[in-house]
C-alpha positions, 0 to 999 in steps of 0.5 A, a space after each residue: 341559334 342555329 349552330 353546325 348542323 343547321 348551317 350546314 343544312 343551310 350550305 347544302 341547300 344553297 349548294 344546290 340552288 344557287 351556284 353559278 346564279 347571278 345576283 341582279 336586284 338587291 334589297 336592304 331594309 336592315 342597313 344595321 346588318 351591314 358591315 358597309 355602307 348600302 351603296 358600297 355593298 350593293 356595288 360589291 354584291 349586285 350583278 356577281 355570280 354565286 361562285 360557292 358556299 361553304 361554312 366556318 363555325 356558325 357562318 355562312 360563307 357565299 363566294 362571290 365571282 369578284 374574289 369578295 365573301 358574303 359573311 352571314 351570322 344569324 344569330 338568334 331567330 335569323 333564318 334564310 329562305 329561298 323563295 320561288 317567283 310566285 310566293 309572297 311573303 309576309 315578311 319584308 326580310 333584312 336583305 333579299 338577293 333576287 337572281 336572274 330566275 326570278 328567286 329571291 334569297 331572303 336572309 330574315 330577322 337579322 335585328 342581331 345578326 349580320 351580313 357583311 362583304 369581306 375580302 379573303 384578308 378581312 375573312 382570315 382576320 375574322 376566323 383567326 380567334 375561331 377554334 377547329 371544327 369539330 368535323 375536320 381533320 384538325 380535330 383530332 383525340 390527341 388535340 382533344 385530350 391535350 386541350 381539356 386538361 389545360 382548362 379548369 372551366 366546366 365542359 359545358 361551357 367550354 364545349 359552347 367556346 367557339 374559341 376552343 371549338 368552332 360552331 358548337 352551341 347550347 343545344 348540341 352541347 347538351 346533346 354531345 355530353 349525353 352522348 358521351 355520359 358526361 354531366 355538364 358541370 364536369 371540370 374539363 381537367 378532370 375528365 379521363 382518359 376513357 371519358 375523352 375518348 367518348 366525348 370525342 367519338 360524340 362530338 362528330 357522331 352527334 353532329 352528323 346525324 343532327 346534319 343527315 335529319 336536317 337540323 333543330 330548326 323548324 321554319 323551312 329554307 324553301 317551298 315544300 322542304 321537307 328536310 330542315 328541322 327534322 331532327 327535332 324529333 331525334 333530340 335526346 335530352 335538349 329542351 325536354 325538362 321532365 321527359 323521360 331518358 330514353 336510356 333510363 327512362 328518368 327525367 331530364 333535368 334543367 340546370 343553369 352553367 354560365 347563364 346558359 340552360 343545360 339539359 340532362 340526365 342524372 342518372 347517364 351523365 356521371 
């Protein structure tokens, strides 16, 4: 499921290719995916400029020149991609925005995301019950160290809470606690001091190079895109059960938190 890196690579890209277009040709071949009946969304979306597009958590947040938000939520396995006049793709996508240039901006496999149309006071509403996002000023050491000791959860699945933190997901969490020498069955209220002061300094480290190499996910956001998942490759201890530590050189562990998988090393994370 794409968490804060990859939707940041999302935003950046669509930063670049499609503010100030115009939406002239809308296709749904997913109606679950709205929040509003086709009609209603179509008059709403079709015929706006793409005014700018920002981020919340693990949404995708596309500013419409009506004063409406187009909301995306992919879930696991969505994607979008930004496809030129002359490709043909194999997939019908959930819904295509096609712009005056003859591009068409397919947001694909949404069977359980979603893409729906918010005013600014359903937006708010939305996002109240999110946590702070973990690269903002409002995410701060003291917040941190005052927030974990009010929990007795395990730090895993705390880290994964978008309630407690906004766009953290299994598999940067696994990368985080590496970072920060933790194991992920920590009780949240017992971590020290000094072990928050290194979760912290892990939490946006980890994310923003996750960002600078694109992200996780392999499929691609346009024709000859060379950035998007190019952090597979840099990931330390997500997904490689078995593999050696690049510390330690000692194997990475599977384990299971809350029905959720977590990756590790016994012999970095105390």
């Amino acid at each position: 499921m794409p968490e804060i890196p990859e939707m940041e690579v999302y935003k950046n890209q669509l930063s670049e290719t499609v503010i100030h277009k115009k939406v002239t040709e809308i296709t749904i071949n997913r109606e679950r995916a709205l929040n509003i009946e086709p009609e209603v969304f179509l008059e709403l979306v079709n015929d706006q400029l793409i005014v700018y597009v920002s981020r919340r958590g693990k949404h995708l947040i596309v500013t419409l020149g009506n004063g409406y938000y187009l909301i995306g939520h992919l879930m696991l396995g969505g994607r979008i991609y930004l496809a030129e006049p002359s490709e043909k793709l194999k997939t019908q996508g959930s819904v295509i925005l096609e712009f005056l240039d003859g591009r068409k901006l397919y947001f694909i496999n949404l069977r359980l995301g979603w893409l729906h149309v918010l005013n600014e006071e359903e937006m708010d509403r939305r996002f109240a019950k999110l946590g702070p996002e973990p690269l903002s000023e409002f995410f701060t050491l003291e917040w941190l160290s005052e927030n974990l000791s009010q929990r007795r959860g395990t730090i895993k699945p705390l880290l994964t809470d978008q309630g407690f933190i906004a766009g953290i997901g299994n598999c940067y969490s696994d990368e985080i606690l590496f970072g920060a020498g933790l194991k992920p069955d920590r009780k949240a209220n017992e971590i020290n001091p000094k072990e928050i002061k290194q979760l912290f300094s892990a939490i946006p480290k980890v994310l923003r190079e996750a960002i600078a190499n694109g992200g996780y996910m392999e499929k691609p956001f346009r024709l000859h895109d060379q950035l998007t998942g190019g952090h597979n490759e840099h990931l330390k201890v997500y997904d490689r059960e078995g593999q050696p530590c690049f510390r330690c050189k000692g194997k990475i562990v599977l384990t299971t938190l809350s029905g959720k998988k977590s990756f590790f090393c016994p012999s970095c994370q105390q």
